[in-house]
C-alpha positions as CSV (number, residue, x, y, z in Angstrom):
1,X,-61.6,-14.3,-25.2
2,X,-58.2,-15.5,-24.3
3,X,-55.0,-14.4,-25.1
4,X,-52.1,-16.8,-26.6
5,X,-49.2,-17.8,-24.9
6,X,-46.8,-15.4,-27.4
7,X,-49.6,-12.6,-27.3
8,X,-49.7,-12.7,-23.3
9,X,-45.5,-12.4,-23.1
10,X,-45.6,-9.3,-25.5
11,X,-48.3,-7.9,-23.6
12,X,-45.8,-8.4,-20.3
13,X,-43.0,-7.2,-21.6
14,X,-44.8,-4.1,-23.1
15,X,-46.0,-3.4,-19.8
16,X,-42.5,-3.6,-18.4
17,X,-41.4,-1.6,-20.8
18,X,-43.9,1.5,-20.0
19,X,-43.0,1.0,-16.0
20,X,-39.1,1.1,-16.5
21,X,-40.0,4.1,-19.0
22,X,-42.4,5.4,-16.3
23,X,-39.9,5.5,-13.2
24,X,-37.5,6.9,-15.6
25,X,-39.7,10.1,-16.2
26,X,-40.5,10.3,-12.1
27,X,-36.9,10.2,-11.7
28,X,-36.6,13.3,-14.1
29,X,-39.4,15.6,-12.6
30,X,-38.0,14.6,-9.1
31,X,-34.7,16.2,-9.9
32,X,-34.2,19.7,-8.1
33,X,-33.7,22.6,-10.3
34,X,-32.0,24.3,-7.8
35,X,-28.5,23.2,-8.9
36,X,-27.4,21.9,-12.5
37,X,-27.7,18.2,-13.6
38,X,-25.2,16.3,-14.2
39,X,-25.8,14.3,-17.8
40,X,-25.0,16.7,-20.2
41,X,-26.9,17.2,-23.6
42,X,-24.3,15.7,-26.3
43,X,-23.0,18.2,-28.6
44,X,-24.3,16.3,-31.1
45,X,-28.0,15.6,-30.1
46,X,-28.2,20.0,-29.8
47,X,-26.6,20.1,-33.2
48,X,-29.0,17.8,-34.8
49,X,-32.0,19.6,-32.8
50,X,-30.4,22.9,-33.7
51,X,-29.7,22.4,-37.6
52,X,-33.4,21.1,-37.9
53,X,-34.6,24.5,-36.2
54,X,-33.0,26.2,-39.0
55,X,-34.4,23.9,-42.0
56,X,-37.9,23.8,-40.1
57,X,-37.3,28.0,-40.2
58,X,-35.6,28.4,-43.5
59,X,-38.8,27.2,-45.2
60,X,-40.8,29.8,-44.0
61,X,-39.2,32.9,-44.1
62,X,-38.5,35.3,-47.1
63,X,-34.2,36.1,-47.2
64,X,-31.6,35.4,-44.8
65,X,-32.6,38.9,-42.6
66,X,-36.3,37.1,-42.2
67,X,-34.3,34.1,-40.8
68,X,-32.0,35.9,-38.4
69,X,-34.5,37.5,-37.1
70,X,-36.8,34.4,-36.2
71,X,-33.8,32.5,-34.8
72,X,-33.9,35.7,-32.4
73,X,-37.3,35.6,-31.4
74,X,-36.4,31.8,-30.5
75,X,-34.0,32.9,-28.8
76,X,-35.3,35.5,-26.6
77,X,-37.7,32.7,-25.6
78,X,-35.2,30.9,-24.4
79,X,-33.5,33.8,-22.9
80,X,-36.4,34.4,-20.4
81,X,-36.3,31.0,-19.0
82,X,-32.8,31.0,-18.8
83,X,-32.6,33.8,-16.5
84,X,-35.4,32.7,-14.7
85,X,-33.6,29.5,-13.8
86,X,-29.8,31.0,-13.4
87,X,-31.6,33.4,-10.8
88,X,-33.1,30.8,-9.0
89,X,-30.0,28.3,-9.1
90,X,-27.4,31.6,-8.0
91,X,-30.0,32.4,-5.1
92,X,-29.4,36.0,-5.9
93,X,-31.4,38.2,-4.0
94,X,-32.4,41.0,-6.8
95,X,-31.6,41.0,-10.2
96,X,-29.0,43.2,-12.0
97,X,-29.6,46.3,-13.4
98,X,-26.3,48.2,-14.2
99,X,-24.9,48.1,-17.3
100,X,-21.4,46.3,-16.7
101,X,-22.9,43.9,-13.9
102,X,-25.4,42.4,-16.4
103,X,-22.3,42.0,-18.6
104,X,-20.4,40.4,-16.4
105,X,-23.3,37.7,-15.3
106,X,-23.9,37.4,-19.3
107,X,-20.2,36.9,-19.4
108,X,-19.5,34.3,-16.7
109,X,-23.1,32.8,-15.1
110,X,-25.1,32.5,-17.9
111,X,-22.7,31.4,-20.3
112,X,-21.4,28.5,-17.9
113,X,-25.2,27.7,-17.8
114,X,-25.4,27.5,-21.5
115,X,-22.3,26.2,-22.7
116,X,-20.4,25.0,-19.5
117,X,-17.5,27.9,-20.3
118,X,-17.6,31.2,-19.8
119,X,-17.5,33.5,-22.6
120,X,-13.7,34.3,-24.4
121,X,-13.9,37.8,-23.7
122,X,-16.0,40.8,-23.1
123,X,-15.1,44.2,-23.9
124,X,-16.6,47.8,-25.0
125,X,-16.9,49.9,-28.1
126,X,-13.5,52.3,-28.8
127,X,-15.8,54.3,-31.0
128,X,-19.5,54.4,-29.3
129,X,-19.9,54.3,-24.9
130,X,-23.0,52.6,-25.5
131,X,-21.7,48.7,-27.2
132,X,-20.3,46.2,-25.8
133,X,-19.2,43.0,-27.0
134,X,-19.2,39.8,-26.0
135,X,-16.9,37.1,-27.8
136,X,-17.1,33.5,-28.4
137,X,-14.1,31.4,-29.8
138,X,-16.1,28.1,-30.7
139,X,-20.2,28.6,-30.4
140,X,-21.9,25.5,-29.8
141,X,-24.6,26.6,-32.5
142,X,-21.7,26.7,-35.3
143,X,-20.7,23.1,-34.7
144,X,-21.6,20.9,-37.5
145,X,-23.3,23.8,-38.6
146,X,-22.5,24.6,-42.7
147,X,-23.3,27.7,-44.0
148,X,-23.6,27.4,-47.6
149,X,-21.7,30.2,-49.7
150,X,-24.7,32.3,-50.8
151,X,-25.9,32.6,-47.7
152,X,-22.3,33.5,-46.5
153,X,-23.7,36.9,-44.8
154,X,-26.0,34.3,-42.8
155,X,-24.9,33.8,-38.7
156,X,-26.8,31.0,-36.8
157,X,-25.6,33.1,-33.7
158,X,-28.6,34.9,-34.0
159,X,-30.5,32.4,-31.4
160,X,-27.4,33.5,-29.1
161,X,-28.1,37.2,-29.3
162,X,-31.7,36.4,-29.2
163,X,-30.6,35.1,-25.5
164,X,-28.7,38.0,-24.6
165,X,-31.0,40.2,-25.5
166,X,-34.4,38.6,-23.5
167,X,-31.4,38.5,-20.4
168,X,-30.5,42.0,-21.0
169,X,-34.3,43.3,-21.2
170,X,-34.6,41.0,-18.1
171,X,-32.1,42.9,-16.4
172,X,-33.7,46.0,-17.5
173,X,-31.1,47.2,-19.5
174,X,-32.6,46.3,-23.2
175,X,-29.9,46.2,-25.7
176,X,-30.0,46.0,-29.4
177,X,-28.6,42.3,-29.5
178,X,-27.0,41.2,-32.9
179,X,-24.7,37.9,-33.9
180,X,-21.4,38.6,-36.2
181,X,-19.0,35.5,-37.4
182,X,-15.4,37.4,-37.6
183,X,-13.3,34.9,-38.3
184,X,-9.7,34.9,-36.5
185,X,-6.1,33.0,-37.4
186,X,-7.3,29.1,-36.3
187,X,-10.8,30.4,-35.0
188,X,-12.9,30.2,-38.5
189,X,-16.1,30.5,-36.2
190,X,-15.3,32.7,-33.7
191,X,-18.5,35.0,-33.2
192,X,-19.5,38.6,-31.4
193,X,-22.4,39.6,-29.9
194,X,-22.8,43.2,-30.4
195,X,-25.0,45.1,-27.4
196,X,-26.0,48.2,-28.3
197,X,-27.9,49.5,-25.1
198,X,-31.1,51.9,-26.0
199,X,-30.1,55.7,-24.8
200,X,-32.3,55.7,-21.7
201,X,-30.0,53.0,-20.1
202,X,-27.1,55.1,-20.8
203,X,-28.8,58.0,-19.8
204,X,-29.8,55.6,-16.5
205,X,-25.5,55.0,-16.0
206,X,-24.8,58.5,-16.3
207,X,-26.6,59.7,-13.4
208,X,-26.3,56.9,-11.8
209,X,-22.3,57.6,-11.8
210,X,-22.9,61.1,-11.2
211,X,-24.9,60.2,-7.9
212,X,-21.4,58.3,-6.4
């Protein structure tokens, strides 16, 4: 059986379709890992992606504490790879393990690796030795993001402390990792992540500081 003239051209142009689109993925899987690529995701592609994350989660959890805590576990599967690849794109030779160290690669590495700026600030507890916090003026997840008002207690920041805390446990200094919006005069979504390191790290720094 023989094709038409019009049925034959879509056929060709079908077929150059799925070569251009063919080459285009080769081109991608070529790419070296080792250092970052330049084409950016758009803002606005990640929102879109992001905001749909939620809806797809709201739906099946139970209250706003059900949903924080899913965006983590997101999160810390994220986290993982993210180290795996900052690692392997830093060439370090062995992987942090003290306390302020993995702050400071939170702070500055991973954070430029995420959101192409390092973090606004990163300081400790006054009241307990053992938090830390890490600050964001603008978070990438709170763009475009609308919280309605009864779920005002609700921070989509929990994917970001989700990341922290898979890097920190990486790191092996595991944290308790949690997201808080506080607001500031012309920074209405300026967040903190709140590290909370388990008692053994401390412990860990202690003699470690001891030993000097």
């Amino acid at each position: 059986m023989s094709l038409s003239s019009s049925s034959s051209a879509q056929v060709q142009s079908l077929l150059r379709l799925d070569t251009r689109a063919s080459k285009r993925s080769n081109t991608l899987l070529e790419q070296s890992v080792a250092r970052p690529r330049r084409d950016k995701v758009s803002l606005s592609a990640f929102a879109f992606i992001f905001g749909e994350i939620i809806r797809y989660s709201q739906n099946r959890v139970l209250g706003i504490q059900d949903l924080e805590s899913k965006l983590n576990d997101l999160g810390k599967r994220v986290g993982v790879r993210v180290f795996e690849l900052t690692m392997w794109r830093e060439k370090t030779v062995h992987r942090e393990s003290r306390v302020l160290q993995t702050l400071v690669f939170i702070n500055t590495v991973v954070w430029r690796a995420l959101f192409d700026k390092q973090a606004d600030s990163l300081e400790r507890s006054t009241e307990s030795e053992d938090e830390y916090m890490i600050t964001d003026n603008e978070p990438a997840v709170l763009k475009y993001i609308s919280v309605p008002k009864e779920m005002s207690s609700f921070s989509p920041g929990a994917f970001i402390s989700g990341i922290v805390e898979a890097i920190a446990e990486c790191c092996l200094c595991p944290a308790r990792v949690t997201s808080h919006v506080v607001p500031a005069d012309g920074l209405p979504l300026r967040t903190v992540i709140l590290l909370k390191f388990d008692k053994e790290v401390m412990e860990r720094e202690k003699r470690l500081e001891a030993g000097k």
